[in-house]
N, C-alpha and C positions, 0 to 999 in steps of 0.2 A: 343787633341789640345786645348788650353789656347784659350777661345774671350775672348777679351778687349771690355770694352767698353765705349764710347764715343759719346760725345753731339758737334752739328754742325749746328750752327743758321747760317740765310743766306745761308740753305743748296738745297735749289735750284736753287739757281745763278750760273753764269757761270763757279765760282773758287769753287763757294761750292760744285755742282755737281760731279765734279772732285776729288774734295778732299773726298768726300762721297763713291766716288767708289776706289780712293785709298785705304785709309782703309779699305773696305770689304776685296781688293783682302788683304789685311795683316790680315786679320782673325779677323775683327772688330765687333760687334754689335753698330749700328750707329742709334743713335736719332737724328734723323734733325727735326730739330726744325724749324719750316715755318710759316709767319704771320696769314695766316688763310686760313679754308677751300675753300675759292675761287683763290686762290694761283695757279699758277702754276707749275705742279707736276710732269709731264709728263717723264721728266729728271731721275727723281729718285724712281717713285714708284711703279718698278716693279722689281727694285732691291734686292737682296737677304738681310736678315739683316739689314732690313734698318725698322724702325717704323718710322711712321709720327707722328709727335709730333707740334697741331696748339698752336702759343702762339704769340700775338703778342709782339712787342719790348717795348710795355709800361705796360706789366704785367708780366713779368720775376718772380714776387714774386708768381706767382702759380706754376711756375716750378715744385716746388716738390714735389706735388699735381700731376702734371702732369703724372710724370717719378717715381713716388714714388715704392718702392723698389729694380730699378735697380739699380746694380753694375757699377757705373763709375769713370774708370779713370782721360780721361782729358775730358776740354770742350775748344773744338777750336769756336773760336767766330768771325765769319764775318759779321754776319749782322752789317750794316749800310744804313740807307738813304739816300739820299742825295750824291750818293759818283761820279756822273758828272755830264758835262752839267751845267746848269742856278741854279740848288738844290745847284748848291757848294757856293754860295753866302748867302745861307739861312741860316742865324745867328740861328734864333732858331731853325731849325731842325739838326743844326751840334750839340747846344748844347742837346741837346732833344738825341741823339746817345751821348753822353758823359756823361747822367744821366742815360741812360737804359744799357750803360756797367758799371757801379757803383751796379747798381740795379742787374745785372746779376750775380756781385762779392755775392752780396748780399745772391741770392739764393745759389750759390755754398758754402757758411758757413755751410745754411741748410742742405743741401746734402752731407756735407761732402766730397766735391772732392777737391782736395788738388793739381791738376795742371789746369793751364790757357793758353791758345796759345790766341794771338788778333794780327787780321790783321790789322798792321800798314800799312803806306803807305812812298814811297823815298820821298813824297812829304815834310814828315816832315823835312828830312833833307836839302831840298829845302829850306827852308826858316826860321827856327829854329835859324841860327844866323842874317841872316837876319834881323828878327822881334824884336832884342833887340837893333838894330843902332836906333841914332836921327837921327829928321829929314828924317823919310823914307814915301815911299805913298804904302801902300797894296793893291794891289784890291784887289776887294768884294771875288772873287775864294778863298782867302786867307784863308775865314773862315773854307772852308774844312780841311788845314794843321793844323790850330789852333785846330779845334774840336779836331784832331786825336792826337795833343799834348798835349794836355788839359788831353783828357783821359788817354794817357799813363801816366804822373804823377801822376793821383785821383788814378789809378790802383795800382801804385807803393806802397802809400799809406795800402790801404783797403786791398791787398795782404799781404801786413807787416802784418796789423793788425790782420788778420783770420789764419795769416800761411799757405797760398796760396803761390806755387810757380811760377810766372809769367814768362810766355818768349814772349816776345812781338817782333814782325816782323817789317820790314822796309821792305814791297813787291814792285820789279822795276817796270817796263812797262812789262806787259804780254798779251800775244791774244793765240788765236786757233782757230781752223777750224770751231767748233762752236760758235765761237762769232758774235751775228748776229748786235754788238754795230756797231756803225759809229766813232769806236777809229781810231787812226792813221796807224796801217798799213792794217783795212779795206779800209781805205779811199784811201792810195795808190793804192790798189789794183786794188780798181774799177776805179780812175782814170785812171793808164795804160793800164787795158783792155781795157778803153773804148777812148783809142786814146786821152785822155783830161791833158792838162801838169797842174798837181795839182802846185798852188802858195807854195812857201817855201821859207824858211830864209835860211841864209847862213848856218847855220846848222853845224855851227863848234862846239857843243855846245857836250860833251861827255852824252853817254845815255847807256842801259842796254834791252835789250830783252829777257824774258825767256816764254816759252812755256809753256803752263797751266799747263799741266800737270807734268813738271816739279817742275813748286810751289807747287803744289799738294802733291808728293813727298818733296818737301823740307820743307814744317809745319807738317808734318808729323816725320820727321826727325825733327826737332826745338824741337819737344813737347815731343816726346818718349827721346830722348837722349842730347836734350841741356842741356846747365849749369841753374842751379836753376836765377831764376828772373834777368836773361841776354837779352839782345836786340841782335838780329839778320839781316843783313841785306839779302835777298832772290830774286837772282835773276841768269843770267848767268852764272856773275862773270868775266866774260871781255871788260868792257865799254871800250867803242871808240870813236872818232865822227862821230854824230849823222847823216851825210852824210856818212856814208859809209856802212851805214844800208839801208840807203836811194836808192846810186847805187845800192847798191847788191841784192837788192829789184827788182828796175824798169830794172835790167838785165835780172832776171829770167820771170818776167811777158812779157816785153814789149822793148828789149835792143832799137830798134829803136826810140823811143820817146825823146824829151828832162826831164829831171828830174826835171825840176821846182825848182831845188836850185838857191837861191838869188834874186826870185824876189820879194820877201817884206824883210821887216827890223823885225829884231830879237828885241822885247822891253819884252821878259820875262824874268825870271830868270834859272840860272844852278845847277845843283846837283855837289857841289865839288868833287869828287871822291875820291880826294885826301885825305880826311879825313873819308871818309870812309872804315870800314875791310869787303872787300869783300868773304875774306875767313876764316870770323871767324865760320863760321854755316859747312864748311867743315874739318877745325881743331877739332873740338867740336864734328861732328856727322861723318864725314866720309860720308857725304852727294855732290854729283858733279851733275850737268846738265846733262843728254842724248841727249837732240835735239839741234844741231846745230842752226843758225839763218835761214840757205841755207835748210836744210831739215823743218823746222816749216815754213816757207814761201812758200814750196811748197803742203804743208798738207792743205795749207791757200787756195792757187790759187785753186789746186783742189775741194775744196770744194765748192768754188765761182765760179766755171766753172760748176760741177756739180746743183748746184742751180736754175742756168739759169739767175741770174739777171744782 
């Protein structure tokens, strides 16, 4: 049996973890690549196939010093700083991740690896036509979509240039059982268990949920069998509005409570749908979702019931 092998920065985080053992079970030899030995590793390192590789995100150019004469195919690339919360307003650490994935391109020259996956974000297409109107006001969060845009261009670019071929992601809203963030459908969660009606907009606003490890499998799929230097969009693939996620959430948790739609005012922006191919990454790889919305929300509760918090 064939290993492949493959590099995975950001491979301790919640989506890198997943996507780390994805690949093993596909018969992978997996370099994860981790900021440094005081990192935490716990996730992944006692996994089969997997070497730990410390590099932080601003010296990429030792790579291949690092890794030097293994056999690699692609290099999936999540690391990012900054990528929620009060960070996403940080001009120069968004651009500080738009220089270390330039820098990353860099080292794969060296190395010779000739495929790219980069976890884009829906947010780009959030606001991407957006940002070329007059007359518009951004917030500050804004600088997170711009980094992620920024990069995908310079990538397009330095890809041309080395004859790299890029397949860059647009990833939806994703959670799992282990995500231990304060994202949003943690937040429902513990609101309903805890009898507390979380505040919400009217929430007509269409959205996207996929289960981690569904993405997991889905860059996996991008990278092994996408079209050469194509954007992908990765997610369910059945957006709806964003309240009917919402009920069918605080059904399963909590049916008696009120769901807290409507009572603040919606002042963000939408993800058009409309302009986006949500099933171009399943034309292209033959790639589909396994977890329902109704089964990943209950993999969710249990786990947060088991927890005890």
């Amino acid at each position: 049996m064939d290993v492949k092998g493959a590099i995975v920065t950001g491979a301790n985080g919640f989506m890198g973890h997943h996507l780390v053992q994805t690949l093993i079970d596909n018969d992978y030899k997996v370099y994860a690549v981790i900021r440094s030995e005081e990192s935490e590793v716990s996730c992944i390192d006692q996994l089969p196939n997997v070497k730990l590789v410390y590099c932080d995100m601003k010296n990429w150019d030792s790579l291949p010093e690092k890794i030097d004469g293994a056999q690699i195919e692609y290099v999936y690339h999540l690391a990012w700083a900054g990528s929620s919360g009060d960070l996403r307003k940080n001009y120069e650490l968004q651009m500080e991740n738009v220089l270390s994935t330039c820098k990353l391109i860099e080292a794969m020259k060296r190395m010779q690896i000739k495929r790219l996956l980069v976890a884009g974000s829906v947010t780009q297409l959030m606001y991407r036509d957006y940002l070329t109107e007059d007359q518009i006001s951004p917030e500050m969060v804004t600088c997170y979509a711009i980094g992620k845009i920024s990069a995908e261009y310079l990538c397009k670019c330095l890809c041309t240039e080395y004859g790299i071929d890029l397949c860059w992601t647009y990833i939806s809203n994703f959670y799992g059982a282990d995500d231990t963030t304060n994202n949003f459908i943690n937040f429902l969660i513990r609101s309903y268990t805890r009898g507390e009606v979380p505040s919400l907009t009217s929430a007509e606003q269409f959205a996207d949920f996929a289960y981690v490890t569904d993405i997991a499998r889905a860059l996996m799929y991008a990278c092994e069998k996408g079209k050469k230097n194509t954007a992908y969009y990765v997610g369910y693939g059945h957006p709806r509005p964003l309240k009917e996620f919402i009920i069918e959430l605080r059904n399963i948790v909590n049916e008696k409570i009120e769901s807290g739609i409507g009572l603040k005012d919606f002042n963000g922006h939408n993800v058009d749908f409309t302009k986006i191919d949500v099933e171009k990454l399943t034309r292209d790889t033959g790639y589909r979702a396994e977890i329902c919305f109704e089964d990943g929300i209950r993999l969710c509760c249990d786990a947060y019931l088991q927890g005890g918090k």
